[in-house]
Biotite code that builds the C-alpha atoms (Angstrom):
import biotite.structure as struc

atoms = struc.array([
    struc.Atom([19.309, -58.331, -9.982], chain_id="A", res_id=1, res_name="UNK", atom_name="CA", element="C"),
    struc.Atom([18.234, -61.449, -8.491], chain_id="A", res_id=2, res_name="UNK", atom_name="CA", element="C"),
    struc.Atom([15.251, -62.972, -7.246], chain_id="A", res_id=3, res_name="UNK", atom_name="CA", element="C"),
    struc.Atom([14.858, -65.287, -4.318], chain_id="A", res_id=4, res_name="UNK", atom_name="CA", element="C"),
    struc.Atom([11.420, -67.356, -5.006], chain_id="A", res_id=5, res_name="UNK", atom_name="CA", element="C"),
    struc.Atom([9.334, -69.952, -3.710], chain_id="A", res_id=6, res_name="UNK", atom_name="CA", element="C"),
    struc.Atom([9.400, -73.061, -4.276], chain_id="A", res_id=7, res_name="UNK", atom_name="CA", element="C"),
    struc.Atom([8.065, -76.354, -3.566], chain_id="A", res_id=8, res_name="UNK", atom_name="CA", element="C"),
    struc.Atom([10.595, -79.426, -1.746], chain_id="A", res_id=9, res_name="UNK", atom_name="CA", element="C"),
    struc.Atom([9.346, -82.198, -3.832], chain_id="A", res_id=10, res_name="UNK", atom_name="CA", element="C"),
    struc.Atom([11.808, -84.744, -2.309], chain_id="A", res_id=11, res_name="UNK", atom_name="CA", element="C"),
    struc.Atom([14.533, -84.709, 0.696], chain_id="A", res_id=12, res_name="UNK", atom_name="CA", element="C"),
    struc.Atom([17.547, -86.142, -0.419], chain_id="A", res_id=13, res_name="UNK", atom_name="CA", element="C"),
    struc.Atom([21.174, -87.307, 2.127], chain_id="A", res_id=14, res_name="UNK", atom_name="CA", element="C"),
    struc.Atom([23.549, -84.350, 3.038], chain_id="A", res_id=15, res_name="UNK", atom_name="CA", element="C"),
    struc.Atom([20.886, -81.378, 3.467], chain_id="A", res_id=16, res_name="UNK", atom_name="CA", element="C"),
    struc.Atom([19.629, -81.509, -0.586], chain_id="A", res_id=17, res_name="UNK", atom_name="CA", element="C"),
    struc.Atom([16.166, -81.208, -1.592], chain_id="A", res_id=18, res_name="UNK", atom_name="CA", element="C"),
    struc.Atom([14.791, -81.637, -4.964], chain_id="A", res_id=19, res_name="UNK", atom_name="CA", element="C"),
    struc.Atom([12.500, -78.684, -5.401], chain_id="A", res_id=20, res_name="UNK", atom_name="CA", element="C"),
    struc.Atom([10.025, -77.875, -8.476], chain_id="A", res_id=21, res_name="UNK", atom_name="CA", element="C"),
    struc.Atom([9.012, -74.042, -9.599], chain_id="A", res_id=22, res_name="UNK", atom_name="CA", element="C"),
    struc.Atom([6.685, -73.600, -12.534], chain_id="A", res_id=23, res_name="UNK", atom_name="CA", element="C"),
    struc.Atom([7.637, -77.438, -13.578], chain_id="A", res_id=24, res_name="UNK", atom_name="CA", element="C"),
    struc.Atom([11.164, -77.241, -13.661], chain_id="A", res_id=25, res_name="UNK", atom_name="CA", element="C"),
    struc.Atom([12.914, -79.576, -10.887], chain_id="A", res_id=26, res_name="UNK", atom_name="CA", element="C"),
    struc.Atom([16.030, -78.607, -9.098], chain_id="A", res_id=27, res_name="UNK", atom_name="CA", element="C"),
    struc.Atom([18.299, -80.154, -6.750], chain_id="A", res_id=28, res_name="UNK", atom_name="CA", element="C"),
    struc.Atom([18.874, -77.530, -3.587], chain_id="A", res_id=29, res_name="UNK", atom_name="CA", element="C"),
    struc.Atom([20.692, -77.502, -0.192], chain_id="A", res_id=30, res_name="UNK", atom_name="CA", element="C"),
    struc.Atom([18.568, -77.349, 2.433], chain_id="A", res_id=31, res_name="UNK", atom_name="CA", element="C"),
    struc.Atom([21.819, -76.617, 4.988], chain_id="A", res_id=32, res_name="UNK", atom_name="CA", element="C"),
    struc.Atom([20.478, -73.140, 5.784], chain_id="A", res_id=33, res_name="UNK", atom_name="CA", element="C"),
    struc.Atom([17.100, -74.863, 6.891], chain_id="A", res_id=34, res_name="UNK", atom_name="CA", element="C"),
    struc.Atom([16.166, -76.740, 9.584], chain_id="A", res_id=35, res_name="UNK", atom_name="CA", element="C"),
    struc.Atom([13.161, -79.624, 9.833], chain_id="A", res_id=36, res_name="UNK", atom_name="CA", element="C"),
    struc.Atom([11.828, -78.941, 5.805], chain_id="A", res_id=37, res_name="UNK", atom_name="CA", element="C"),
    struc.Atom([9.930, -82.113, 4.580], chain_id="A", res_id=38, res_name="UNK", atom_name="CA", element="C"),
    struc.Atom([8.452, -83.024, 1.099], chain_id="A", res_id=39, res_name="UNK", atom_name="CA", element="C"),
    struc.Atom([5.232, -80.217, 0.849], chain_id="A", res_id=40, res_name="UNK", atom_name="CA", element="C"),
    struc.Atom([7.093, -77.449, 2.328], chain_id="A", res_id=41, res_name="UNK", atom_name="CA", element="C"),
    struc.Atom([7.211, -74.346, 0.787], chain_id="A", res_id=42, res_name="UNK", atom_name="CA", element="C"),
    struc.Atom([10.839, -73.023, 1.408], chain_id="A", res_id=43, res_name="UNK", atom_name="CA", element="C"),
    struc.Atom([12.276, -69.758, -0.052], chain_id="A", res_id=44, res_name="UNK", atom_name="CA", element="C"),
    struc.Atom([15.289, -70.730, -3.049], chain_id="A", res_id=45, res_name="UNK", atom_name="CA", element="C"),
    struc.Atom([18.521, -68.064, -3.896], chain_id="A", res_id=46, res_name="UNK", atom_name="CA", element="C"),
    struc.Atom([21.071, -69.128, -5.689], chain_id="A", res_id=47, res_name="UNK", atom_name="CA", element="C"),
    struc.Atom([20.908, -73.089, -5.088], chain_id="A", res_id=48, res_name="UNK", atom_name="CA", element="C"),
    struc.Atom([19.779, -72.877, -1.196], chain_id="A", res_id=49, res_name="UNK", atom_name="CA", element="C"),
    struc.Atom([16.847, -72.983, 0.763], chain_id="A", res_id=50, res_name="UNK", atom_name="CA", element="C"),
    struc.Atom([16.614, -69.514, 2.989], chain_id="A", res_id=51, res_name="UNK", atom_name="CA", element="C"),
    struc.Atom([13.802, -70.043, 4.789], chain_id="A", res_id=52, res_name="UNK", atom_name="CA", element="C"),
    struc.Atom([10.303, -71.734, 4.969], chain_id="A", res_id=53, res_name="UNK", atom_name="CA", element="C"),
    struc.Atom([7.357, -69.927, 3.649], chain_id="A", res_id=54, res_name="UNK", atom_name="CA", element="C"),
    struc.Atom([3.974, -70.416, 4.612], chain_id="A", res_id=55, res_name="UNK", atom_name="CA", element="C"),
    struc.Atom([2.147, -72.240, 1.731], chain_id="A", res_id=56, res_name="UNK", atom_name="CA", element="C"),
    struc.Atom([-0.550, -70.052, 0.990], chain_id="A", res_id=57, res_name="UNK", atom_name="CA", element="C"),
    struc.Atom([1.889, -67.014, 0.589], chain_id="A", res_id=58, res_name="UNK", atom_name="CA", element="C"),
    struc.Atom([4.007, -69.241, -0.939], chain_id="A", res_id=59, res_name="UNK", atom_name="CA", element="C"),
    struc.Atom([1.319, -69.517, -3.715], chain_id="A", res_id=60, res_name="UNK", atom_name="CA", element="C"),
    struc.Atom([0.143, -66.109, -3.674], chain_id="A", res_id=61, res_name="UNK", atom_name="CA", element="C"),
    struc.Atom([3.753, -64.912, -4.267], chain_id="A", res_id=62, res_name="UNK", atom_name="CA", element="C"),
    struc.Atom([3.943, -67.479, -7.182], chain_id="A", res_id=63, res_name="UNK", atom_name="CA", element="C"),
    struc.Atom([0.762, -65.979, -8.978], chain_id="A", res_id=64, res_name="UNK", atom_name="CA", element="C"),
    struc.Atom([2.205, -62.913, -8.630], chain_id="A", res_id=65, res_name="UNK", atom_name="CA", element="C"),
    struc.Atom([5.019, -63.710, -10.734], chain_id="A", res_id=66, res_name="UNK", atom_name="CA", element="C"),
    struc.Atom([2.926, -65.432, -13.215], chain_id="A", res_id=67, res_name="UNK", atom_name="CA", element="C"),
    struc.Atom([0.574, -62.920, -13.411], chain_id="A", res_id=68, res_name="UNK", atom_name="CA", element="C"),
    struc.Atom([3.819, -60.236, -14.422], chain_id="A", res_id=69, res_name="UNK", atom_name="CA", element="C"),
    struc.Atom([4.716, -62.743, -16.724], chain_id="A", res_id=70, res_name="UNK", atom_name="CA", element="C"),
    struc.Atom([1.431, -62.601, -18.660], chain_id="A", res_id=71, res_name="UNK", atom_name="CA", element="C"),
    struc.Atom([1.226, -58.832, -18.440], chain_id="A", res_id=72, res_name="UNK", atom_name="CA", element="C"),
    struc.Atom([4.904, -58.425, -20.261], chain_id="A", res_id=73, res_name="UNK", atom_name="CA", element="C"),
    struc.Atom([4.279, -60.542, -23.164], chain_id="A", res_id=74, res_name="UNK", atom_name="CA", element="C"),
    struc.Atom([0.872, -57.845, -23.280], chain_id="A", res_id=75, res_name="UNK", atom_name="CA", element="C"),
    struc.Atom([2.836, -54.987, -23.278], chain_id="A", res_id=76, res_name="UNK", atom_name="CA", element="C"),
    struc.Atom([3.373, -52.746, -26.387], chain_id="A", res_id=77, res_name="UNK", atom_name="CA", element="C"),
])
């Protein structure tokens, strides 16, 4: 299964790349699938490319989401 997630362009780098950050881990990304993304977007990540941009405050609910699951596993019995 895979997961396509949000993520936040930290920096816009030559050739369509983007340095992105989820839950503190920075990643370099192509950005050739997206048009007009600029450091603060919010752009949806699969795989080593941006899909899409994302709204930033769904972009952030979606993230809590994922946290919150996290916390909830490491609960479970």
């Amino acid at each position: 299964m895979c997961l396509a997630m949000p993520s936040k362009v930290v920096d816009v780098l030559n050739d369509d790349m983007a340095i992105i950050e989820l839950g503190g881990v920075k990643k370099t990304i192509s950005l050739g699938l997206v048009e007009d993304v600029t450091p603060g977007d919010y752009v949806i990540v699969h795989v080593g490319y941006a899909l899409s941009k994302i709204d930033e405050d769904e972009a952030l609910k979606t993230i809590a989401l994922f946290e919150e699951m996290t916390k909830n596993e490491s609960v479970a019995p």
